[in-house]
C-alpha positions in Angstrom: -31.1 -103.3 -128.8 -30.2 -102.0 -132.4 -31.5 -98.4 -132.9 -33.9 -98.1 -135.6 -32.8 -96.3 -138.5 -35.4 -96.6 -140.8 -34.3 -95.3 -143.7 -31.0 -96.3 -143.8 -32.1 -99.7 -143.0 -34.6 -100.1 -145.7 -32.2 -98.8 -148.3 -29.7 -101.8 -147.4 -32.7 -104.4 -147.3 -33.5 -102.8 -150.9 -29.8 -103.4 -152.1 -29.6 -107.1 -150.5 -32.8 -107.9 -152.5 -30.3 -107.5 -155.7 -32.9 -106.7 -158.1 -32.6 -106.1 -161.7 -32.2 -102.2 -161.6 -34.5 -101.3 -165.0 -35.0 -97.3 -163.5 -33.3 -94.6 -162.7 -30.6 -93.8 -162.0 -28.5 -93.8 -164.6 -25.5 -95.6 -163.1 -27.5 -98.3 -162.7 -26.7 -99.0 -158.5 -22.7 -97.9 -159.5 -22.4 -100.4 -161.7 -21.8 -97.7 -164.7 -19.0 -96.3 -162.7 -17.3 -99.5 -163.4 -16.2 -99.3 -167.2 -12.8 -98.4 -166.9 -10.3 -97.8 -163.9 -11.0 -94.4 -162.5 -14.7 -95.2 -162.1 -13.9 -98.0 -160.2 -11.8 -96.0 -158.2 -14.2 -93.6 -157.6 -16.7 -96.1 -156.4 -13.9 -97.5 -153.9 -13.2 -94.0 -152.6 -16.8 -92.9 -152.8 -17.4 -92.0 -149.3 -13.6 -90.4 -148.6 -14.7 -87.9 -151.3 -17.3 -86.1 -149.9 -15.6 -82.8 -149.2 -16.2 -79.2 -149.8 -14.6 -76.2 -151.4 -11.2 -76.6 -150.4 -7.6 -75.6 -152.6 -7.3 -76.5 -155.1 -11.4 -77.3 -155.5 -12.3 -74.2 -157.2 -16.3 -73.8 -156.6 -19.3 -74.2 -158.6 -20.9 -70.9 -157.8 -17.6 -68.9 -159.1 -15.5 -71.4 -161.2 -12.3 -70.3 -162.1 -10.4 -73.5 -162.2 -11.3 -77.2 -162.7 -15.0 -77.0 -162.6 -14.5 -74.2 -165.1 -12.1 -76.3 -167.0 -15.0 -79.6 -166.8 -17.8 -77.2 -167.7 -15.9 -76.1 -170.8 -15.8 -79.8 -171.8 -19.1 -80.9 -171.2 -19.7 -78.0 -173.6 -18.2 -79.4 -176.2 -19.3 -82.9 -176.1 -22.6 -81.2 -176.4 -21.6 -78.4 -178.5 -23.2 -75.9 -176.8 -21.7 -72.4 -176.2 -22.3 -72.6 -172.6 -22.6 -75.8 -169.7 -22.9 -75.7 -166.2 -23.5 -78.8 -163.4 -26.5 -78.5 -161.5 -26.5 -80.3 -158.3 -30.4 -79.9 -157.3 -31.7 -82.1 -160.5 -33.0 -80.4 -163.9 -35.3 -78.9 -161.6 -33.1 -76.3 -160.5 -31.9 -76.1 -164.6 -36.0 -75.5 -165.0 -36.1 -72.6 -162.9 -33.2 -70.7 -163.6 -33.8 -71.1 -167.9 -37.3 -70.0 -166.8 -36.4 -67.1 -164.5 -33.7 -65.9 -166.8 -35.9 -66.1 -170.1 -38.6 -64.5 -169.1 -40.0 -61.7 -167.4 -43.3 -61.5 -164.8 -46.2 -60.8 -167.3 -45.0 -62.7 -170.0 -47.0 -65.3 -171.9 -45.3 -68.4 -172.8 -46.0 -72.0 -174.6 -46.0 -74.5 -172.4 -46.1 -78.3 -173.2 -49.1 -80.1 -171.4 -46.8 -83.2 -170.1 -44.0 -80.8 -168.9 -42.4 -81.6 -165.4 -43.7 -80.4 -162.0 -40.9 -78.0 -161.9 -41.8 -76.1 -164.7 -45.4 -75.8 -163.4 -43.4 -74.3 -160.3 -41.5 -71.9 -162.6 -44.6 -70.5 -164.3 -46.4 -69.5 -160.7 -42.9 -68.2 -159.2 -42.1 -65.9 -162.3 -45.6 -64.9 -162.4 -46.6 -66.0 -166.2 -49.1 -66.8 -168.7 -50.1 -69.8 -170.1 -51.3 -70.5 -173.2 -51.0 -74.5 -173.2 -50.1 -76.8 -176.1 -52.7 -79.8 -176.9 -51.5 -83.0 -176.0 -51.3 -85.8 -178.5 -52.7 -89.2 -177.2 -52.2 -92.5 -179.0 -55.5 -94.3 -178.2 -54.5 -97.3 -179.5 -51.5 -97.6 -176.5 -52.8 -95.7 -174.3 -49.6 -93.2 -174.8 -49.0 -89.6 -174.2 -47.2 -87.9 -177.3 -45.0 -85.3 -177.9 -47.0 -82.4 -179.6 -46.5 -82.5 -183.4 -45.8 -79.6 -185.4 -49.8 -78.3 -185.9 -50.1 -78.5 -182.9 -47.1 -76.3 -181.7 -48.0 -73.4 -184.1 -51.6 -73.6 -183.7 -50.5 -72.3 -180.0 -48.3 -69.9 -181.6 -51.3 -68.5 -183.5 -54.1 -68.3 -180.9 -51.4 -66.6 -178.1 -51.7 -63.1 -177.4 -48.4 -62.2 -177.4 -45.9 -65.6 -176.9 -42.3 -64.8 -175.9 -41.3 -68.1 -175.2 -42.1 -72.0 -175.7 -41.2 -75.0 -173.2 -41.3 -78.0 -174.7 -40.2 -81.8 -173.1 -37.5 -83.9 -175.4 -37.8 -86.9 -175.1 -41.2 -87.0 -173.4 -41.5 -90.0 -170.6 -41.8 -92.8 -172.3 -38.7 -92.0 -174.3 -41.2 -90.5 -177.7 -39.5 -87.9 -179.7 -40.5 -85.8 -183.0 -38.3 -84.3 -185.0 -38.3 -80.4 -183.4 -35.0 -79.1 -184.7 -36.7 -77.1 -187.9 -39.4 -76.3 -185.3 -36.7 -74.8 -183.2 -35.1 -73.0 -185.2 -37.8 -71.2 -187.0 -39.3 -70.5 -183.5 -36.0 -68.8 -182.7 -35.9 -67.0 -185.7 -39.4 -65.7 -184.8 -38.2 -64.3 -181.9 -39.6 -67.1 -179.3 -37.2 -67.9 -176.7 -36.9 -72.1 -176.5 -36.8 -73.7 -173.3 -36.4 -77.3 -173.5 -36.2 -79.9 -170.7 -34.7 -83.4 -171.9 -34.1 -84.7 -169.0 -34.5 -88.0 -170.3 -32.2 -87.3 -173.3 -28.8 -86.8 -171.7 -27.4 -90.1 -174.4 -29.3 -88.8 -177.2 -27.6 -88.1 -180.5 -24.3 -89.9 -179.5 -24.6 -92.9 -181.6 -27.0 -92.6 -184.6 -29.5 -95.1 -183.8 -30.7 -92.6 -180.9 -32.7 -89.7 -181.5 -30.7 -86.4 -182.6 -30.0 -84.3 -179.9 -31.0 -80.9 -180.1 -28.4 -79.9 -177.4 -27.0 -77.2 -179.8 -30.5 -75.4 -180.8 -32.3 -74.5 -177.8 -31.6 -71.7 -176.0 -31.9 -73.7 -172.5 -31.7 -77.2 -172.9 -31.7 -79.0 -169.8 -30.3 -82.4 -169.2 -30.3 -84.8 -166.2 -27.3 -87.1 -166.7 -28.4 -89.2 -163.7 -31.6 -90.7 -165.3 -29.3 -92.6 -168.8 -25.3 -91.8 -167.7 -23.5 -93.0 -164.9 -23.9 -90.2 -162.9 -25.2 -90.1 -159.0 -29.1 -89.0 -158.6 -29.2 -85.4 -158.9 -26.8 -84.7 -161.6 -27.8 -82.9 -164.1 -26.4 -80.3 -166.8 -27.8 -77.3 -168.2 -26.3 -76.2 -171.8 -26.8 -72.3 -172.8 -26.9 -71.1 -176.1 -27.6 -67.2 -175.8 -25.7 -64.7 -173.6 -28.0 -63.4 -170.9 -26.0 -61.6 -167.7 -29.1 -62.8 -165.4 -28.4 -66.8 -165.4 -25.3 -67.4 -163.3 -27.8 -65.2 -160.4 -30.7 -68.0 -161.0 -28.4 -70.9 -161.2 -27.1 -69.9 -157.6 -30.2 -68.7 -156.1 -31.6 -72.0 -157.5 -28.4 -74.0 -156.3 -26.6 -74.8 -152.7 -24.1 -72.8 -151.5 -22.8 -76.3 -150.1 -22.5 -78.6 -154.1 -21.5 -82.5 -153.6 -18.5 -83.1 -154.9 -19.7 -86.4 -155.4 -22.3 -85.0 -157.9 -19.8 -82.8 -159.6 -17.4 -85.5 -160.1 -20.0 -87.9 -161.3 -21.2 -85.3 -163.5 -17.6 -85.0 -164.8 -17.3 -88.9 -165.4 -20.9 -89.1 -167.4 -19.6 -86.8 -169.6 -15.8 -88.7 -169.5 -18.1 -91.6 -170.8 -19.9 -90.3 -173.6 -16.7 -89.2 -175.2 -14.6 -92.6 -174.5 -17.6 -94.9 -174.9 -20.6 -93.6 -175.6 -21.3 -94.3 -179.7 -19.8 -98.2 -179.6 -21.3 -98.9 -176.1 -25.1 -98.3 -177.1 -24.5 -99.7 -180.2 -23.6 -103.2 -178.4 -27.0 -102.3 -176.2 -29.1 -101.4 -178.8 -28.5 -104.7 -181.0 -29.3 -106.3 -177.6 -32.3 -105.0 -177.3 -33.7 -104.9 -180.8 -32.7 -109.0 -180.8 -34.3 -109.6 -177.5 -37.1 -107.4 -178.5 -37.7 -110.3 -181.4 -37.7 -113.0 -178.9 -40.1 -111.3 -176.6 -42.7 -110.2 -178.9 -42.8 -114.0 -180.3 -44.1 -114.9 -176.5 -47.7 -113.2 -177.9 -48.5 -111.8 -173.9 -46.7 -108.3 -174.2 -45.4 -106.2 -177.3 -42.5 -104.1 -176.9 -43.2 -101.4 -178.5 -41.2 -100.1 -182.1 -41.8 -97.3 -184.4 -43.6 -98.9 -187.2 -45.8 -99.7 -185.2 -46.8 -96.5 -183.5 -47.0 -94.5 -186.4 -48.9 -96.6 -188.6 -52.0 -95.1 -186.6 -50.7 -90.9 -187.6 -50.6 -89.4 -190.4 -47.4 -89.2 -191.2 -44.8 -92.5 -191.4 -41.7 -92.2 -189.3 -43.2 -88.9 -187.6 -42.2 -89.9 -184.1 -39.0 -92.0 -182.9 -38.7 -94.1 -180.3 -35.5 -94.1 -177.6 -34.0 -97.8 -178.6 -32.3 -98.2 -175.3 -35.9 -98.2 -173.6 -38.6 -100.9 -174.2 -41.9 -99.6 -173.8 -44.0 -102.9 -172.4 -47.6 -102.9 -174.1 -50.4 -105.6 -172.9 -53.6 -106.4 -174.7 -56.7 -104.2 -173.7 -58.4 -105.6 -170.7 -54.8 -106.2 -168.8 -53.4 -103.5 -166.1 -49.9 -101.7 -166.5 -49.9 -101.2 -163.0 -50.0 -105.0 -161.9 -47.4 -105.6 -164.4 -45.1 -103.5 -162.8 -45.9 -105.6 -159.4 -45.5 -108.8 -161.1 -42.4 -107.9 -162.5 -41.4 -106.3 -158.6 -42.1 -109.7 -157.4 -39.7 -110.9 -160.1 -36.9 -108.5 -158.8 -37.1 -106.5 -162.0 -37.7 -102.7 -161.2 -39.2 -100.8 -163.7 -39.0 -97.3 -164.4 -42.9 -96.5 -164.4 -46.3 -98.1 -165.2 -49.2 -96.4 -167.4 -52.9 -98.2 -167.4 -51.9 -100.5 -170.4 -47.8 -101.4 -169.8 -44.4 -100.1 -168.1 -41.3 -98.6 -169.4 -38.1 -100.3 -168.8 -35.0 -98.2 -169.2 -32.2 -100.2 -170.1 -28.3 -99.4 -170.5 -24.9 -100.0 -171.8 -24.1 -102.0 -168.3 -27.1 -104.2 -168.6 -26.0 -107.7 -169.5 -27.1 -110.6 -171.7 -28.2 -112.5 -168.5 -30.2 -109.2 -167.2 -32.3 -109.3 -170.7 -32.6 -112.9 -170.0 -34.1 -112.6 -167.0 -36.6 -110.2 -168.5 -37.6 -112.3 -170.9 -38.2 -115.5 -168.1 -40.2 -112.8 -166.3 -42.6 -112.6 -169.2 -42.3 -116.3 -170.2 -43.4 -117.1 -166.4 -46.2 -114.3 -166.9 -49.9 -115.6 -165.5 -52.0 -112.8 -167.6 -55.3 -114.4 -165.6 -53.1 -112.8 -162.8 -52.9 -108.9 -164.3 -56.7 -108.4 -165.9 -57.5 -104.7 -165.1 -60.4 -102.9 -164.4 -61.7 -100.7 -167.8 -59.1 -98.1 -168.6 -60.0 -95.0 -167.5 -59.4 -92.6 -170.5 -56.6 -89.6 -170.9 -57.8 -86.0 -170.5 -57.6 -85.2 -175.0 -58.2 -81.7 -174.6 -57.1 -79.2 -172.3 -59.2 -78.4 -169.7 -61.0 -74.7 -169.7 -58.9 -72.3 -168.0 -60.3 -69.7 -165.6 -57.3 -68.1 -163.8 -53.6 -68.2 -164.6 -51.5 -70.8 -162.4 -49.8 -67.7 -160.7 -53.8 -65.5 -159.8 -54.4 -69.2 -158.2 -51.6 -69.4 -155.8 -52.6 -67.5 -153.2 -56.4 -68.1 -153.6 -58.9 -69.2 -150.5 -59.7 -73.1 -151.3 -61.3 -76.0 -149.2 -60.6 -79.7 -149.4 -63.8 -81.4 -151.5 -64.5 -85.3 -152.5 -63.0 -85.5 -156.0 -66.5 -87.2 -156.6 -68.4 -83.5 -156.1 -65.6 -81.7 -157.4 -67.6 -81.6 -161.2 -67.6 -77.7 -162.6 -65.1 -76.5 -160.0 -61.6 -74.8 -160.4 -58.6 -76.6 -159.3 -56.2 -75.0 -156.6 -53.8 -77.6 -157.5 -52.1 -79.4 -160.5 -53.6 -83.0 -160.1 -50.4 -85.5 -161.1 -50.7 -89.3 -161.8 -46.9 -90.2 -160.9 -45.4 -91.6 -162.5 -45.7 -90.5 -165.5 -45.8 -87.4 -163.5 -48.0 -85.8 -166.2 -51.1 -83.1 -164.9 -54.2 -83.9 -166.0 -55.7 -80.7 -164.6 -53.5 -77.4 -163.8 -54.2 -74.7 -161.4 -57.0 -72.5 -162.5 -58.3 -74.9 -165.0 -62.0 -76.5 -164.6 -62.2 -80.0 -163.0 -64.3 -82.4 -165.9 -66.1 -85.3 -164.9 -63.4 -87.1 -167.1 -60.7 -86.0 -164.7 -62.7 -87.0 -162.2 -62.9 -90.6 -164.2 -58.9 -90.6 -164.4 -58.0 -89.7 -160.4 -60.8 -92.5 -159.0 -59.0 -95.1 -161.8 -55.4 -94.5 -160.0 -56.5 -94.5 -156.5 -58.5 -97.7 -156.9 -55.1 -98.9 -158.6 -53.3 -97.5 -155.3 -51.3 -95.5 -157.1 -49.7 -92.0 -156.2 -51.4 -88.7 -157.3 -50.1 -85.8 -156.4 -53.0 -82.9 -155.4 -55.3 -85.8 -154.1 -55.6 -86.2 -150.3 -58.0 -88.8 -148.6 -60.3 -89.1 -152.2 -60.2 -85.2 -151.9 -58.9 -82.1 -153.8 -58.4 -78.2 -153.1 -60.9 -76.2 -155.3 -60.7 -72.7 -155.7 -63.6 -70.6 -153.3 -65.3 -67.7 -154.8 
């Protein structure tokens, strides 16, 4: 009798079914490791490489050596005045830019559709919140990165700010132009904290958007989600001295680092410099040509920049990541049976919202894997993926009664989210993906939120904070 090993087992099914990897990671199932010899040869020799710190090693919490040496490179690809590999994700990045900016008391910026992590950040260092007001596109059904009104109207109605954290690119691959933002910010005195996890490519060809690696003070970036780097790899790039962040990146860190990680971290970058700029220029005339073809199908619209900012104010405000495709349907149809349609396809997508899915595509995708996409949607039924009415985004921040941090160790009781009207959330409540809260700890449950949570469970999807149609509300 075979022992069962379910796990392992179901990741080797998963791999046998050979689907069309349009996700993370980054390395696209290995295949990015295989541009030039000594990728290959690290894919060969994958599993005799898993090793420790050994001579001649060197190690990531004290490099002195060839870590040092690879750090100091990834620097300057970046140019950044610091970079170090993180091994636990951007999360561990998060917490240590947030732990090292900032002291307990502080008040700090905080964009609405920022990760998990930093919602873990602000309740561990014990700071204050003053939120900045999403954006939402109502025509698409899209979060937005805040604009510039909206980033200093926070500025002006905070008590005291010492810092902002702001999300670059947000998760469907959005960007606006921040750099001016930045730097007046800085000048100001604000510390700038920005995660771009989904950015790591950005800025080197110019078709992407800019990269801002040079202007934050912490700009976090995880290689694994757009370079060929293994799930977990991630780089954080420093530009301020501060004697209190190599302490958080180890307390935040394992004292026992995958070289695998490292050395994947060390080939991402290897890429970018050897390949990068004419690599995603081949992708990104793939994509805008097969964009062409698939639009002219008339059942989805992949989404361009013309056409999202011809609803805003300003033309050419925001930009869109060219090596994504942002998959709109017409109102009436569900994102969320897309994304099964196109699982049943052996296409997997990155994430579905209530009106489309986000494909992330890459320099290893072929012509046949953009060829199957567009059979996928040739092939489409849309009688098949009618939704149910689209539950609406949360436009305005709910009221805030307690800071994240005075929540934490509050009494609270489990309630059906259908009574929960009025009450104050123990929780952050997360439709994931995108992963974005539409309530945060401390802030006053709406009957709209209410609206949003029922629309994802009846669409079985995950939310994080709901249990069994219930929520933890704050008692007393």
């Amino acid at each position: 009798m075979v022992e069962k090993l379910p796990l392992l087992q179901e990741l080797l099914k998963y791999h046998d079914e050979k689907n069309l990897l349009l996700s993370m990671p980054g390395n696209k199932g290995g295949s990015g490791f295989l541009r030039d010899e000594i990728g290959k040869e690290f894919v060969e020799r994958l599993g005799n490489l898993d090793i420790t710190e050994v001579e001649p090693l060197d190690n990531l919490h004290y490099p002195e050596g060839i870590i040092k040496e690879a750090q100091e490179l990834l620097a300057k690809t970046y140019t950044a005045q610091k970079a170090y590999f993180l091994v636990n994700g951007s999360s561990s990045g998060n917490m240590a830019a947030i732990f090292s900016a900032f002291e307990e008391g502080d008040e700090v910026l905080v964009e609405r559709n920022c990760h998990k992590s930093i919602y873990n950040g602000l309740i561990m260092r014990k700071l204050k919140v003053k939120y900045i007001e999403p954006v939402i596109d109502e025509e698409y059904g899209l979060f937005l990165p805040p604009d510039k009104e909206n980033i200093y109207k926070a500025l002006s109605e905070g008590l005291n700010p010492k810092g902002i954290i702001l999300t670059y690119p947000n998760y469907f691959g959005i960007t606006y132009d921040i750099g001016d933002i930045i730097i007046d910010l800085k000048a100001k005195g604000i510390k700038v904290i920005v995660d771009c996890a989904h950015g790591a490519h950005f800025g080197i060809n110019t078709r992407l958007p800019k990269s801002i690696a040079s202007l934050g003070d912490y700009v976090i970036l995880s290689a694994h989600k757009t370079l060929p780097a293994l799930t977990q790899g991630a780089y954080l790039l420093v530009n301020e001295e501060n004697n209190l962040l190599e302490f958080y990146l180890r307390a935040f860190m394992t004292t026992s680092p995958s070289y695998l990680i490292m050395a994947s971290l060390d080939y991402a970058r290897h890429y970018l410099d050897n390949y990068g700029e004419r690599d995603y220029e081949i992708l990104i005339d793939k994509t805008e040509s097969w964009k062409e073809k698939i639009n002219k199908l008339n059942k989805v619209h992949l989404l361009d920049e013309h056409a999202l900012n011809k609803s805003h104010t300003e033309e050419g405000m925001y930009s869109i990541d060219l090596s994504r495709y942002i998959m709109i349907l017409p109102k009436g149809y569900s994102g969320h049976k897309l994304l099964d349609y196109l699982r049943k396809e052996k296409i997997q997508a990155e994430m579905s919202f209530a009106r489309g899915v986000v494909l992330i595509l890459s320099p290893f995708n072929t012509d046949e894997d953009f060829n199957i996409i567009y059979n996928a949607i040739v092939k489409l039924e849309m009688k098949d993926i009618v939704g149910e009415t689209e539950a609406k985004y949360v436009s305005e921040i709910p009221i805030k009664k307690l800071e994240p941090y005075e929540v934490f160790e509050k009494t609270s009781e489990w309630y059906d989210i259908k009574k929960c009207e009025g009450r104050i959330a123990k929780d952050s409540i997360i439709p994931y993906p995108p992963g974005i809260p539409v309530v945060c700890p401390g802030e006053v449950i709406s009957k709209e939120i209410i609206d949003i949570v029922i629309d994802y469970s009846r669409n079985k999807k995950t939310i994080i904070g709901v249990k069994d149609n219930k929520i933890r509300v704050v008692i007393n």
